[in-house]
C-alpha positions in Angstrom: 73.0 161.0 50.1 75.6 161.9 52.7 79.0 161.5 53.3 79.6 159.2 56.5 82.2 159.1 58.8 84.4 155.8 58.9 84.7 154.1 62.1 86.4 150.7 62.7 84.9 147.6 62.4 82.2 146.6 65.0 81.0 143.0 66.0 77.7 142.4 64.8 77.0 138.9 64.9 78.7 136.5 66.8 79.1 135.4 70.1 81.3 138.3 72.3 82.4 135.0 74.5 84.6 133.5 71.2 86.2 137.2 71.4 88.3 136.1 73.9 90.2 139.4 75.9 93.7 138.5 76.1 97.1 140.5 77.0 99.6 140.4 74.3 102.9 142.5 74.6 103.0 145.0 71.5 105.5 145.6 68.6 106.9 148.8 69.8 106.6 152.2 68.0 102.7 151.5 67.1 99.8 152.8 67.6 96.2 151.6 66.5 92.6 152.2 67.3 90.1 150.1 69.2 88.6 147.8 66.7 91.3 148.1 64.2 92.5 144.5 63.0 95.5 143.4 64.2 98.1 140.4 64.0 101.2 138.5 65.7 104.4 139.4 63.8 107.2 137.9 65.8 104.8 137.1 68.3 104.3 141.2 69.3 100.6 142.3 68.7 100.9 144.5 65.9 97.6 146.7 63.5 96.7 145.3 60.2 98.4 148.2 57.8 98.4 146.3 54.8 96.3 143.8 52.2 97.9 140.4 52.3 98.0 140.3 55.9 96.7 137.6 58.2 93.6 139.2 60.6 93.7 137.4 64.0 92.1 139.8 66.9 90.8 143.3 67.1 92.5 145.7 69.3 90.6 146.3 72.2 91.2 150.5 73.2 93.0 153.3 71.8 97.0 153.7 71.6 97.4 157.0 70.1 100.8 157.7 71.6 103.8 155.1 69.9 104.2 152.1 72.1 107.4 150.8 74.2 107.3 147.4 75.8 103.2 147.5 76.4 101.1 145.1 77.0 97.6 145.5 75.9 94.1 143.7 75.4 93.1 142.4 71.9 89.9 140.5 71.2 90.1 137.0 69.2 88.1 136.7 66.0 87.1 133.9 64.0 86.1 133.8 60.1 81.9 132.9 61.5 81.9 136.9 62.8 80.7 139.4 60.8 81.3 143.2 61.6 80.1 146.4 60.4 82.8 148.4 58.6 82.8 150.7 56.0 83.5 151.7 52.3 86.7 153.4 52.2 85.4 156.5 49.8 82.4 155.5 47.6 79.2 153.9 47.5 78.4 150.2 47.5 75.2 148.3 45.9 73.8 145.3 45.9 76.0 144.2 43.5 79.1 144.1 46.0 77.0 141.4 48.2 79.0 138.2 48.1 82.4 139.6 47.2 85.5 139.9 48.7 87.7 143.0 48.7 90.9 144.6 49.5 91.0 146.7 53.0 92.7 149.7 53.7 93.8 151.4 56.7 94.1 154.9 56.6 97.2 156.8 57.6 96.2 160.9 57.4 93.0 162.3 58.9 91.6 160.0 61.0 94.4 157.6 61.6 94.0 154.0 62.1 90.6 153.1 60.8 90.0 150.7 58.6 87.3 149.9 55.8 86.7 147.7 52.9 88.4 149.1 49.3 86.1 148.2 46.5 88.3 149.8 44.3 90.4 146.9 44.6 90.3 143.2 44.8 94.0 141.5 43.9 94.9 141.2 47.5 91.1 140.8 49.3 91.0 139.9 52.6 87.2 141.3 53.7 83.9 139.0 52.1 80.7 141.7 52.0 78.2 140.1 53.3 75.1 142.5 53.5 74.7 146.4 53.0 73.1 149.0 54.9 70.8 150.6 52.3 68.5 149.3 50.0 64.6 149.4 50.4 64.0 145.6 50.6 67.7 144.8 51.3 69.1 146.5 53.6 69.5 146.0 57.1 69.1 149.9 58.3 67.3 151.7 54.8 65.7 154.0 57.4 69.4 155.8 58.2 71.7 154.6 55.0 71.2 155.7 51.3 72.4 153.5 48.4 74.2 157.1 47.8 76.0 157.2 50.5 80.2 157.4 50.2 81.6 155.7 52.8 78.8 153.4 53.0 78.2 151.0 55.6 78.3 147.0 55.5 77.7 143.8 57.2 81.2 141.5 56.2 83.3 139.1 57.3 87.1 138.1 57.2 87.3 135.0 55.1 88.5 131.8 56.9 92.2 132.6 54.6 92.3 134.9 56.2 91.8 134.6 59.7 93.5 131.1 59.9 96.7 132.1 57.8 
């Protein structure tokens, strides 16, 4: 049992070519990390920071300093990709395969990541779709314990989610 560190979501499966690099001009006064979810509000690429919000590219690099008329790269995403992400402070089982929970993007320590909350569920925007430990399940047992807190998964943005 360990206690991982969260890390945002990595393309897993999928084809890198539908992740189409594009430059987007940014809301101002943002900042994100690469891989963090992001969205168009009033057409300015702008992070995911909340549940109930539409997931429609991944930023591409860091922007650690607040942003003032940038433009920067984000990557496309469709609802067929699935990512590794992970839990945002407990453990999952096999039990949380097939579901679909909340996300949350953290705001204090290491800013800007963001992992599935299976805590909560009323606002789910992230579909589970495989975990990392488990003997006979798992896709790395070797390096993942069902114990582990900020455990590691295999999921997917629904296609509600991605499409709006």
């Amino acid at each position: 049992m360990a206690s991982l560190t969260s890390t945002n979501p990595r393309l897993v499966k999928g084809s890198d070519s539908h992740m189409a690099r594009t430059l987007q001009r940014a809301k101002d006064t943002t900042t994100w990390r690469a891989g963090q979810p992001g969205h168009y509000s009033s057409g300015l690429a702008t992070p995911v920071a909340t549940n109930g919000t539409v997931v429609q590219f991944m930023f591409a690099r860091d922007q650690t300093t607040s942003t003032s008329s940038t433009d920067v790269w984000v990557n496309a995403i469709d609802s067929s990709m699935i990512f590794e992400m992970n839990e945002l402070n407990g453990t999952l089982s096999n039990s949380n395969v097939g579901e679909t929970y909340e996300c949350d993007v953290s705001t204090s320590g290491t800013a800007n990541i963001f992992t599935v909350d299976i805590g909560a569920t009323s606002n789910a925007c992230v579909k589970i779709v495989r975990i990392a430990a488990g003997s006979t399940t798992g896709y790395e047992p070797e390096r993942n314990s069902t114990g582990d807190t900020q455990a590691r998964c295999y999921a997917r943005f629904p296609a509600s989610v991605v499409d709006g």
